[in-house]
C-alpha positions in Angstrom: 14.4 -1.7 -18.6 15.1 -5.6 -18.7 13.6 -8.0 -16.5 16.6 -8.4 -14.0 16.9 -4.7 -14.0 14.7 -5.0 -11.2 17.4 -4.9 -8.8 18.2 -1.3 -10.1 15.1 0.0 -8.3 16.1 1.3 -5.0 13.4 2.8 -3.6 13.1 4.8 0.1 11.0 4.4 2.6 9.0 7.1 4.7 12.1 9.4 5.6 12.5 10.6 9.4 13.9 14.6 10.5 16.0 14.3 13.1 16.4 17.9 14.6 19.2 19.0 16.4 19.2 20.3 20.4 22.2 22.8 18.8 21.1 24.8 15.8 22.9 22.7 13.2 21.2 21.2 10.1 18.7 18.2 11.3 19.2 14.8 9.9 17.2 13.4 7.4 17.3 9.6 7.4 15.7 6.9 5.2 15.9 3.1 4.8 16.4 2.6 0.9 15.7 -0.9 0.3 16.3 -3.3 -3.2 15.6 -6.3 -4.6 18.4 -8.9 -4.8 17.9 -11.5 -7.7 20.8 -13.4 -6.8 20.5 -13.9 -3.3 16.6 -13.8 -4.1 15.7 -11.2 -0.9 14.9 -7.6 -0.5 18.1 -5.4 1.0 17.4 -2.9 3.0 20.1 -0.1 4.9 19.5 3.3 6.7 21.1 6.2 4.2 21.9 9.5 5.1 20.4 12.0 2.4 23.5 14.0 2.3 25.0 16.8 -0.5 22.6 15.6 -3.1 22.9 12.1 -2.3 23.0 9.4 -0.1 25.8 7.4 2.4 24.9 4.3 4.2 24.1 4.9 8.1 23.7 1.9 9.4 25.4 -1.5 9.7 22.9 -4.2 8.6 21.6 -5.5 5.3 18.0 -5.4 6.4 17.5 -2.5 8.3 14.1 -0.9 7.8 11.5 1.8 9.1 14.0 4.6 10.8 12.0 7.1 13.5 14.0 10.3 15.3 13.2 10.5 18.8 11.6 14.2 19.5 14.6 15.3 21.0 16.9 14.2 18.0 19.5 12.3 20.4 17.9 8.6 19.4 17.3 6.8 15.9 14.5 4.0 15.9 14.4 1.2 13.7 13.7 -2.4 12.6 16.7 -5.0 12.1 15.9 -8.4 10.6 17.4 -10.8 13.2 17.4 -14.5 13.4 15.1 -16.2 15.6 16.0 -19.9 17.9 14.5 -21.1 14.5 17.0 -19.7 11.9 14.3 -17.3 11.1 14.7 -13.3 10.5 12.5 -11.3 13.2 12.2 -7.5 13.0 13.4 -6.7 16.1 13.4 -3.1 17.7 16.9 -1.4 17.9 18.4 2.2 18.9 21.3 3.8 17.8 22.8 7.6 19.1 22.3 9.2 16.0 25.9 11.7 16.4 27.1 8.0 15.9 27.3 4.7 17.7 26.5 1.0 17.5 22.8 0.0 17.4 21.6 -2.2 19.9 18.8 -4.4 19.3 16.3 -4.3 22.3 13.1 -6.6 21.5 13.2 -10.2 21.5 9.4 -10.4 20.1 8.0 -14.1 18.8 7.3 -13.0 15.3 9.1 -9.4 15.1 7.9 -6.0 15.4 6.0 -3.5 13.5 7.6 0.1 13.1 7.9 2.2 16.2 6.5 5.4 17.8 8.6 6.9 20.3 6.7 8.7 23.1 6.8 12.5 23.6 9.8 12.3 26.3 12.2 10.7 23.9 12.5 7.8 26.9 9.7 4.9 25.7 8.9 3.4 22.3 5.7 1.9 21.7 5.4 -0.7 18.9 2.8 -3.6 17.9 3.9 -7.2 17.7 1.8 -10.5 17.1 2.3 -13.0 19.6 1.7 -16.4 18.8 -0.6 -19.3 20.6 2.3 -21.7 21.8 3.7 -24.3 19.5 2.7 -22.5 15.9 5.2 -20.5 13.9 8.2 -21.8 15.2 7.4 -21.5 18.7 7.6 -23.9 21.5 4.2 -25.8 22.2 3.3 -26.3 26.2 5.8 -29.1 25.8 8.6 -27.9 25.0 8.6 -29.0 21.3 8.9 -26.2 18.3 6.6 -28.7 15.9 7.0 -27.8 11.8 4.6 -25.7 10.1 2.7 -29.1 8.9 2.8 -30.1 12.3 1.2 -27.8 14.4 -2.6 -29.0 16.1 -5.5 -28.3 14.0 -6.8 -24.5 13.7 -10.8 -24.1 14.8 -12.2 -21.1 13.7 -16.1 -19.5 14.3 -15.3 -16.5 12.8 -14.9 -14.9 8.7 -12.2 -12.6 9.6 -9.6 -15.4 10.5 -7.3 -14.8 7.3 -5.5 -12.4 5.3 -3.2 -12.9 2.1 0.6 -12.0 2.4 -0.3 -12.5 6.5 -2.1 -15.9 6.8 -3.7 -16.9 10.1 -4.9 -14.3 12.5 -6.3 -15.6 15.1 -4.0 -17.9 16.8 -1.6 -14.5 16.7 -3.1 -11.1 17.7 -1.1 -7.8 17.2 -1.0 -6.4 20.7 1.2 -3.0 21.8 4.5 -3.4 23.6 6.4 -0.8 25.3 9.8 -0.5 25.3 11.9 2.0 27.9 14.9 3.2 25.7 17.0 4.5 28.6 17.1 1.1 30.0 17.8 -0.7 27.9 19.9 1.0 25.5 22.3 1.4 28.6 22.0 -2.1 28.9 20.6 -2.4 32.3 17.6 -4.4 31.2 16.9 -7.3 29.1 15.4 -7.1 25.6 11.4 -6.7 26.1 9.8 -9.7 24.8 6.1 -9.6 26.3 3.3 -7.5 25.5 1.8 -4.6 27.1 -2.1 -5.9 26.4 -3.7 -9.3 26.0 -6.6 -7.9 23.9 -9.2 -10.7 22.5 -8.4 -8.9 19.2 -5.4 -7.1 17.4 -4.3 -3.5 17.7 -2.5 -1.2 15.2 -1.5 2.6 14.8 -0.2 3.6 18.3 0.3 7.0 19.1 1.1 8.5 22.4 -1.1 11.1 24.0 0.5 14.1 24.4 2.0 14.1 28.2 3.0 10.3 27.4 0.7 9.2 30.3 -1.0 6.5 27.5 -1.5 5.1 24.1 -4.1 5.3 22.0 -4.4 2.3 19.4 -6.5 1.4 16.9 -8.7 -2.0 17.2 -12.1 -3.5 15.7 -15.2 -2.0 17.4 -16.3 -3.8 20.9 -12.4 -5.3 20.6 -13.7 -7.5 17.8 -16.6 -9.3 19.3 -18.0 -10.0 15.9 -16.9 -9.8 12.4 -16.9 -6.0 11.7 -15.0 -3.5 9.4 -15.6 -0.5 12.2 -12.7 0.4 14.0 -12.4 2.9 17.3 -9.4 4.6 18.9 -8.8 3.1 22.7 -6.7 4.4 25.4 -4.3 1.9 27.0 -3.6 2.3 30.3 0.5 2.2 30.6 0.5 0.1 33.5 -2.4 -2.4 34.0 -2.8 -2.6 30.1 -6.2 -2.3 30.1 -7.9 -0.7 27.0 -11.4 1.8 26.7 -12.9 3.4 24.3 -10.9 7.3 23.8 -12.8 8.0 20.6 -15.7 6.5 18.7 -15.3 6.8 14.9 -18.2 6.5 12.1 -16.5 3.7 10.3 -12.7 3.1 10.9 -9.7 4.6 11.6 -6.4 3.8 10.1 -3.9 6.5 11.4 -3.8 9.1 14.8 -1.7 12.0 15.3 -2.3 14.7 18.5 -2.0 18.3 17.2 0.3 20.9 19.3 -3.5 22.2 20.8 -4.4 18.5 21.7 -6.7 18.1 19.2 -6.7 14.4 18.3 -6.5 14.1 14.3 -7.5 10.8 12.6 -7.7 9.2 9.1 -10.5 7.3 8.7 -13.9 6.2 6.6 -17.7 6.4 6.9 -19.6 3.2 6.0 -22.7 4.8 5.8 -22.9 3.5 2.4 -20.9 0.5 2.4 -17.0 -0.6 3.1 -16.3 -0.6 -0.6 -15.4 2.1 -3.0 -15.4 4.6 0.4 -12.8 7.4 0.2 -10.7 8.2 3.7 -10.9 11.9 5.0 -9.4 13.8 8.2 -11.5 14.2 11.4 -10.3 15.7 14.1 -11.8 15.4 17.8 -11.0 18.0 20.0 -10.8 17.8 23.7 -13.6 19.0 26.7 -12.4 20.3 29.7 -12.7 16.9 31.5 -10.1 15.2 29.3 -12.7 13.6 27.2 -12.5 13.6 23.4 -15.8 15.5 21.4 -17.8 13.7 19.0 -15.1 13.3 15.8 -15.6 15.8 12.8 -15.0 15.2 9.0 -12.7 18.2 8.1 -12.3 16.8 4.5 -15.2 16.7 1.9 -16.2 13.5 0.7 -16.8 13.6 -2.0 -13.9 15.3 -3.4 -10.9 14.7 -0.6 -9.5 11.2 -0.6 -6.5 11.2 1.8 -4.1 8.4 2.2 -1.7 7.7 4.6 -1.0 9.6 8.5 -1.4 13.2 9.5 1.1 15.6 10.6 -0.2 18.5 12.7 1.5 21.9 12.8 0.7 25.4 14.2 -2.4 26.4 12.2 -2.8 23.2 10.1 -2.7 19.6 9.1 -0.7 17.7 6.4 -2.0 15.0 5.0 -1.5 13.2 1.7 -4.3 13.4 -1.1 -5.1 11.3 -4.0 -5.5 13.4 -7.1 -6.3 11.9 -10.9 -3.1 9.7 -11.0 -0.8 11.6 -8.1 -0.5 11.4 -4.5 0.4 14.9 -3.4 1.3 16.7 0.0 -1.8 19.0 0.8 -2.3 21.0 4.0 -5.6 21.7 5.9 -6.3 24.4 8.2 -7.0 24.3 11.5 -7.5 27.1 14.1 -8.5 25.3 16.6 -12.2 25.1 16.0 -13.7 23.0 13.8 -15.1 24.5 10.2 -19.0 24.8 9.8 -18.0 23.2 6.5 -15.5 20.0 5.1 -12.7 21.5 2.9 -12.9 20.5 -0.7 -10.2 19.5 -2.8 -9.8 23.4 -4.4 -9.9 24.7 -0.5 -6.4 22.8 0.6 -2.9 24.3 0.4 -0.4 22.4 -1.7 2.9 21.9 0.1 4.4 19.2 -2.5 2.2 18.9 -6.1 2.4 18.2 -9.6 2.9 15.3 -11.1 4.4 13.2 -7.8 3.7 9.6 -5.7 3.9 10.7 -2.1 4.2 7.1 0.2 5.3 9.1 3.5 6.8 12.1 5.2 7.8 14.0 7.8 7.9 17.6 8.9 9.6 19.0 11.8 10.2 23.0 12.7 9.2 24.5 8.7 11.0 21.4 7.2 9.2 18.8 5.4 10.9 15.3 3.9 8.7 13.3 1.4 9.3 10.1 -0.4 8.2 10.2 -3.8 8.0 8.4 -6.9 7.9 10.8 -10.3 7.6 9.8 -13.7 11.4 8.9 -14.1 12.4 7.5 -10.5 10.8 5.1 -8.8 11.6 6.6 -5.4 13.6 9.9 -4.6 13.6 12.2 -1.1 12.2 15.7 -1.8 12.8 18.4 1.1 10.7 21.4 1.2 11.2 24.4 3.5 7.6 25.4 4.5 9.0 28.3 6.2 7.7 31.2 3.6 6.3 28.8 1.4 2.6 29.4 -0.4 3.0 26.9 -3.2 4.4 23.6 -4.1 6.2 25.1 -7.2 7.8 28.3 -5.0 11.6 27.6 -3.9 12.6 25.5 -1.3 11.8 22.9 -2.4 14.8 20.1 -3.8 15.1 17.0 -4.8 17.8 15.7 -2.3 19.0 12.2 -4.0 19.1 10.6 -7.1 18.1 6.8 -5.9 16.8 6.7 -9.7 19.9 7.0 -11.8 21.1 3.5 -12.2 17.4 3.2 -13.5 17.7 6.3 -15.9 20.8 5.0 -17.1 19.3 1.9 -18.3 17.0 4.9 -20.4 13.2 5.6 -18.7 10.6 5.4 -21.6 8.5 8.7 -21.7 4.7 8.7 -20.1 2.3 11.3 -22.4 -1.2 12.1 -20.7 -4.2 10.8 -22.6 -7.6 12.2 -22.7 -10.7 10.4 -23.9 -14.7 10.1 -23.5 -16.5 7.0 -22.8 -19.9 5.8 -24.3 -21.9 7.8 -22.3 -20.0 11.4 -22.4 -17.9 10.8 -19.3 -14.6 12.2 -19.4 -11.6 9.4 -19.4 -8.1 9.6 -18.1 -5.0 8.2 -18.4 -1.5 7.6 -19.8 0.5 6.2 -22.6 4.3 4.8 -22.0 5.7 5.2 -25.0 8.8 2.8 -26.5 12.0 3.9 -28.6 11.5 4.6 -32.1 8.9 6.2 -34.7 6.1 2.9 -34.4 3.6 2.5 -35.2 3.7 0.0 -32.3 2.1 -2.8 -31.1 -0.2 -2.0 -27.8 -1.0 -3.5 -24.4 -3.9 -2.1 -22.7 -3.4 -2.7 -18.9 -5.7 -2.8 -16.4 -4.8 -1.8 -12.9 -6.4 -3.6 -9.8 -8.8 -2.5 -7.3 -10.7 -1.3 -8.4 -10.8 1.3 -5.7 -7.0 1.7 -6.9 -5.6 4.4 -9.6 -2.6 4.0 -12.1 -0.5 7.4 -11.5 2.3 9.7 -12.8 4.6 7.5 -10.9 7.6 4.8 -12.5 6.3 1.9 -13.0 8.4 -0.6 -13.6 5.7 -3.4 -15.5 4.8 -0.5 -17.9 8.8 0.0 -18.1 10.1 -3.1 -18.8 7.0 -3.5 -21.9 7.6 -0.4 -23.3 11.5 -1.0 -23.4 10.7 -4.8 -25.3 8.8 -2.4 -28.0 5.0 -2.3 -26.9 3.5 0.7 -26.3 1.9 0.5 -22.7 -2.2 1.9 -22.1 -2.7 2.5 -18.8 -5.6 4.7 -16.5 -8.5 4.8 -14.2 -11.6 3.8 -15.4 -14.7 4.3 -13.1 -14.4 2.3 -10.1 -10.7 4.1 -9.3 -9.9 6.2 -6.7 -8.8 10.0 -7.0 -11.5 11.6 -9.2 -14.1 11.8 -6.3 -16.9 9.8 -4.6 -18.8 9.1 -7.2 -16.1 8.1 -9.9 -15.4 5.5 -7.4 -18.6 4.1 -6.2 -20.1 3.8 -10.1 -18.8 0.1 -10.6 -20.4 -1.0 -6.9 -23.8 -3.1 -8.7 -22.4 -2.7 -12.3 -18.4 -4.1 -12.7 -18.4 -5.1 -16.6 -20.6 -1.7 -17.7 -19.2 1.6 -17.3 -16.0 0.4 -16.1 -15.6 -1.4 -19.6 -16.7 1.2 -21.5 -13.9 3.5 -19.8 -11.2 0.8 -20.6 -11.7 1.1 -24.1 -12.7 5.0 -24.4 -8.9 5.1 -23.3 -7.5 2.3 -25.6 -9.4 4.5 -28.7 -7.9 7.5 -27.6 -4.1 6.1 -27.5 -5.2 4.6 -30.8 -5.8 7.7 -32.6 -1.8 8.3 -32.1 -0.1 7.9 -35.5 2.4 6.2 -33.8 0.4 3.3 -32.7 -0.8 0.4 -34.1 -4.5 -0.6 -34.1 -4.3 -3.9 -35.7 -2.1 -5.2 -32.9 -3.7 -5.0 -29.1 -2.9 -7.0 -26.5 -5.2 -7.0 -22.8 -3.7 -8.0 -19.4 -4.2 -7.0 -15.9 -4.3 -8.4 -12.4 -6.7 -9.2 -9.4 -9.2 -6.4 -10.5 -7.4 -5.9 -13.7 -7.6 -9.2 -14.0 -11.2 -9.9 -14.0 -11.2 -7.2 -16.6 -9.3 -8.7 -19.0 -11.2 -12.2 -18.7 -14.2 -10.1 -19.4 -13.0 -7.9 -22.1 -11.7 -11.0 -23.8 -15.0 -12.9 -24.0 -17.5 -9.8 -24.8 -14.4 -7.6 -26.2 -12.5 -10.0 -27.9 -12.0 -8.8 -31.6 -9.9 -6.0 -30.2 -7.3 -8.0 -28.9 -4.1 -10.4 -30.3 -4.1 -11.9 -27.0 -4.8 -11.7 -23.3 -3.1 -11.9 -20.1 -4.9 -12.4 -17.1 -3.8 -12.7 -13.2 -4.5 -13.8 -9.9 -8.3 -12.7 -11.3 -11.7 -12.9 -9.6 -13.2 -14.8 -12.6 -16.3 -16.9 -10.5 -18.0 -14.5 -7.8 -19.7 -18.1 -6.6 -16.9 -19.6 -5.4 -15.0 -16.3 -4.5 -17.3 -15.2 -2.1 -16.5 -18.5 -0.1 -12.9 -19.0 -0.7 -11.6 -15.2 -0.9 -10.2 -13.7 2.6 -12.3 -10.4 2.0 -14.6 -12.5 -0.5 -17.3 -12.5 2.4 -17.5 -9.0 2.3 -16.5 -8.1 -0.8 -18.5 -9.8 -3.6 -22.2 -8.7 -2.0 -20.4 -5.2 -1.7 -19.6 -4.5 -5.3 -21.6 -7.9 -6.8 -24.7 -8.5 -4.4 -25.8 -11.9 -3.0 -28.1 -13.4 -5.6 -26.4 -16.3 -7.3 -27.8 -15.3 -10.8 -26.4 -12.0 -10.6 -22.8 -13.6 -9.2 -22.8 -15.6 -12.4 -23.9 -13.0 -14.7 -21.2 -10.7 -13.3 -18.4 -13.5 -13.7 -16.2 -14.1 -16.5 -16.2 -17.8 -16.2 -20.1 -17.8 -17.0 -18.7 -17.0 -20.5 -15.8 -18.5 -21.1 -16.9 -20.4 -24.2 -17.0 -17.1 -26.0 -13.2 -16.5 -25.5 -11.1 -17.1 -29.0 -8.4 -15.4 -28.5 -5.1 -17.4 -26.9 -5.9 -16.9 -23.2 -2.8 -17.2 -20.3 -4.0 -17.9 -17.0 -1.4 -16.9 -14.3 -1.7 -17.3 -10.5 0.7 -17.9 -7.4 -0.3 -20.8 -5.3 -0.7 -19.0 -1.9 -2.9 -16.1 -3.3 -6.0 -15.8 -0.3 -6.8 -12.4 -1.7 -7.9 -14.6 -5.2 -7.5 -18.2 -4.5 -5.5 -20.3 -7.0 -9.3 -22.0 -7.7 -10.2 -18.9 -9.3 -7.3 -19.2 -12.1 -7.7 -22.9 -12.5 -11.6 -23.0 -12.8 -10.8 -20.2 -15.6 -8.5 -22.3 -17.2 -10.4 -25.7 -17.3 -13.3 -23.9 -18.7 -11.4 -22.3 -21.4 -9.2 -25.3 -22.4 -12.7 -27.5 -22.2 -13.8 -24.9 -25.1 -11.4 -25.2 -26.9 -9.3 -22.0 -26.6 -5.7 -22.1 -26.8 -5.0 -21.3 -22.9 -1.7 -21.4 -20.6 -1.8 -21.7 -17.1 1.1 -20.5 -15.5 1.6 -21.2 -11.5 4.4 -20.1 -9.4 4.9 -21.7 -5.7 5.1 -20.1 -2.4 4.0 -16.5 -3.7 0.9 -14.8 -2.9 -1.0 -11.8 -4.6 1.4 -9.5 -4.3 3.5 -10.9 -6.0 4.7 -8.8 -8.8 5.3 -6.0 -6.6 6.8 -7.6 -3.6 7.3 -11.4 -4.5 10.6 -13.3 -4.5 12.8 -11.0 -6.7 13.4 -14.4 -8.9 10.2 -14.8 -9.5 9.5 -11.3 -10.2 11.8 -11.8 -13.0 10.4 -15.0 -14.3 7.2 -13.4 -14.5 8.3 -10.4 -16.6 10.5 -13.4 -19.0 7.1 -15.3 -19.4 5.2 -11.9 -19.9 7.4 -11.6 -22.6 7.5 -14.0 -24.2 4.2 -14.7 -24.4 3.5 -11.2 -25.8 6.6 -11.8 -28.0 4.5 -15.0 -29.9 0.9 -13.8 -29.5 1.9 -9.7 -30.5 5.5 -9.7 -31.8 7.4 -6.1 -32.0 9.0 -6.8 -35.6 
């Protein structure tokens, strides 16, 4: 894989059933999206997994988020659409889906997340932000739209006021708007452009109780009042707007879904011990004769279950998705309709979709169940599985329905091996090895993932790709600190980053380097965020195992993080703690004078997750001692940005990635 074969990843979002009123085969629909290097955007069309494949459904080149109404007659779905400022917005729109043209019905400030159509097939419920008047290209009380570097002064009393890849929040709260389908799809209304609530906080996750009659939304704990990480489902009442308490959580809620007994199921997280390193489990609240929701109950085990993502609840159970040592599978967990005297452990749940697969979302309707998932050669296909007499993920029924990955397999997919290894102190390792062309032995790079409450996977990855294909042989795993090998795996870095989880790092590297086929004289170290704090460690206490290092968008001074960071006034106590001496023992800038390898420095300008002063404090202090160190910046992205930056850039990154390897470690 070459750099610009990024634009060969096509990769689907979170497909949608659409069942059919007559018997026939139900629809499945997904929005399969692309980077475009030379328009330098993400494209993004409805497809129709069809006869092993897929055909375009819809019209528009950034179409995203599809949702089937219940009854099948309706498709939801986000089109990009340009705003009085020349901006795109992602609007709301509905199309007949036996065929028709879509018709756009929102007309939302800043665009709409994706919706959730209410039980009757007749309403959909969305979230929008809504702006204070005169910033992001609206019109100020004056009728001026003033520039982005115009707008009045922002005053803030609060933390929580920032995000990275979002920006502000405060001056534009997420609030739930409804939208009646009938109406306005017949055109007898007027594209909804006002929201539902005027909450002193933003809302997320709608879901509609099950007789329609309201909407349940997530939001911050006393509707943000203070700074806190505790969330609570509230009911919205459909006419005033008005929002109360439905269900009190333990910690937070991400994700609702009503079961057909009314049970209320949630993903969500204790804090009890902390808002770090804290897997998320299923709960379910059932309902009291009064209407009233019961206390919620963990149905998952902690410290085993991690589940990611929404539930779907069936007849008898509950499907959720479940991290497991470098997959993200489909598991199901039983319900009858009283809750367990016990959580369900990881061995207790059904697999409906396992091995070695990504799950990012699904959808099951009547038996049928349509997941998008990465495997180890496709970034993204659409698996179906018929649940119907189904025990196990390996029985038939279930098929891969499109080959979204061929252009990529035609370019040749380097082969992932599973590695094994033991760390300093007897604890068992794991990981992988992406192995290039030819007999080696070959150089390495040892990559460290970020987090850390993150895992590498099975799954295509198309960093680990693209190094493997120049030549290098690519290291990759969880060390402690990752998610998906339990509670305690994941909370062992929280008072200790730069211990065990360095000790892991290089348990794996030793293990890889036992292969015949690789080189153990030639060892390269890079990572990001997480990772990239890693690899400024490993190369100042680590460093005569390495050629070189790469390090990005890094935490690399927990001082100055804590103040700068948009989580860093949570996060650096959580896993760090507050004393300054302990910050600075725990920060790879305190020893910076110990680096001697070459040292590259990379950051994006508008990174709030780890500020640019993080990278350039790095790099001062390294170039002031004298190591030979790069800093490489690139404008107008934010941390995310090899995975979702400007495809351009993603590219440059990859040609600099390269050839910096190709000076510090050459293949030949």
């Amino acid at each position: 894989m070459l750099p610009d074969d990024i634009q060969r990843l096509r990769i689907p979002s979170r497909p949608t059933i659409a069942v059919s009123t007559d018997g026939s085969t139900p629809k499945v629909l997904t929005a399969v999206s692309r980077p475009d290097v030379d328009t330098d955007e993400y494209r993004s069309a409805i497809e129709l997994v069809d006869d092993g494949g897929t055909r375009r459904w819809s019209s528009g080149d950034h179409d995203t988020a599809p949702v089937a109404s219940p009854d099948g007659r309706w498709l939801a779905f986000l089109r990009a659409v340009p705003d009085e400022g020349g901006r795109d917005r992602a609007q709301l729109a509905v199309v007949p889906t036996d065929g028709g043209e879509a018709r756009v019905v929102s007309a939302l400030p800043l665009g709409a997340d994706g919706p959730v159509w209410s039980p009757d097939s007749r309403r959909i419920a969305v979230v929008a932000r809504f702006p204070e008047p005169g910033r992001y290209g609206t019109e100020d009380t004056h009728g001026r739209r003033p520039a982005a570097d115009a707008e009045a002064p922002r005053l803030t009393r609060r933390l929580d006021h920032h995000t990275d890849g979002t920006g502000y929040l405060r001056d534009r709260f997420a609030q739930l708007v409804v939208v009646d389908v009938e109406a306005e799809a017949a055109g007898t209304g007027s594209p909804v452009s006002t929201p539902l609530t005027s909450l002193p906080c933003s809302v997320g996750a709608p879901v509609w109780t099950p007789d329609g009659s309201a909407v349940l939304v997530t939001a911050p704990r006393d509707l943000g009042a203070t700074e806190t990480h505790d969330s609570d489902l509230y009911r919205v009442d459909l006419t005033s707007g008005s929002a109360e308490v439905a269900v009190l959580t333990a910690g937070s809620v991400d994700s609702a879904a009503f079961g057909p007994d009314g049970t209320l199921f949630f993903v969500g997280a204790t804090h009890e011990d902390g808002v770090v390193g804290e897997p998320d489990g299923l709960w379910a609240a059932t309902v009291r004769p009064d209407g009233s929701f019961a206390p919620p109950v963990r149905l998952t085990d902690r410290a085993t279950v991690h589940v990611a993502g929404p539930a779907i609840a069936r007849d008898g159970d509950v499907l959720v998705t479940v991290l497991d040592r470098g997959t993200v599978q489909i598991r199901s967990v039983a319900w009858s309709g009283e809750t367990p005297s016990d959580p369900a452990t990881l061995e207790a749940l059904g697999t409906v979709l396992g091995g070695h697969v990504v799950v990012s979302g699904f959808d099951a309707r009547d038996g049928l169940v349509a997941a998008a998932v990465a495997t180890p050669d496709s970034p993204g296909e659409i698996v179906l599985v018929d649940t119907a007499d189904q025990d196990r993920a390996d029985a038939d029924g279930t098929t891969v329905a499109t080959d979204l990955g061929a252009e990529v397999r035609h370019g040749g997919v380097r082969r992932i091996e599973e590695l094994h290894g033991t760390s300093a102190d007897g604890t068992p390792v794991h990981g992988w090895v992406v192995l290039p062309d030819g007999d080696g032995p070959h150089p390495v790079l040892r990559v460290v993932h970020g987090g850390p409450f993150g895992q590498d996977t099975w799954a295509f990855f198309d960093e680990a790709q693209v190094y493997a294909s120049a030549g290098y042989a690519v290291v990759i795993g969880n060390p402690r600190g990752s998610a998906g090998y339990g509670l305690d795996h994941g909370r062992a870095v929280i008072g200790a980053m730069g211990t065990v989880d360095v000790d892991d790092v290089l348990a794996l590297l030793d293990a890889a380097l036992e292969r015949d086929d690789l080189d153990a004289s030639r060892v390269g170290i890079m990572g990001g965020s997480y990772g990239g704090f890693m690899t400024s460690w490993l190369a100042a206490h680590h460093g005569e195992r390495f050629v070189a290092a790469w390090s990005e968008r890094a935490v690399n001074a927990w001082d100055s993080f804590a103040g700068s960071s948009d989580i860093g006034w949570f996060f650096a106590d959580a896993y760090v703690g507050s004393d300054p001496e302990e910050q600075r023992r725990r920060s790879p800038l305190t020893y910076a004078d110990r680096v001697s390898i070459p040292f590259m420095v990379a950051h994006s300008e508008q990174d709030w997750r780890c500020p640019i002063e993080q990278g350039q404090r790095q790099y001062v202090a390294l170039r002031r001692a004298g190591v030979d160190a790069s800093f490489l910046v690139f404008p107008g992205e934010g941390h995310e940005l090899s995975r979702s930056g400007r495809p351009r850039h993603r590219v440059q990154r990859f040609e600099h990635v390269l050839a910096w390897w190709g000076e510090h470690l050459p293949v030949g």
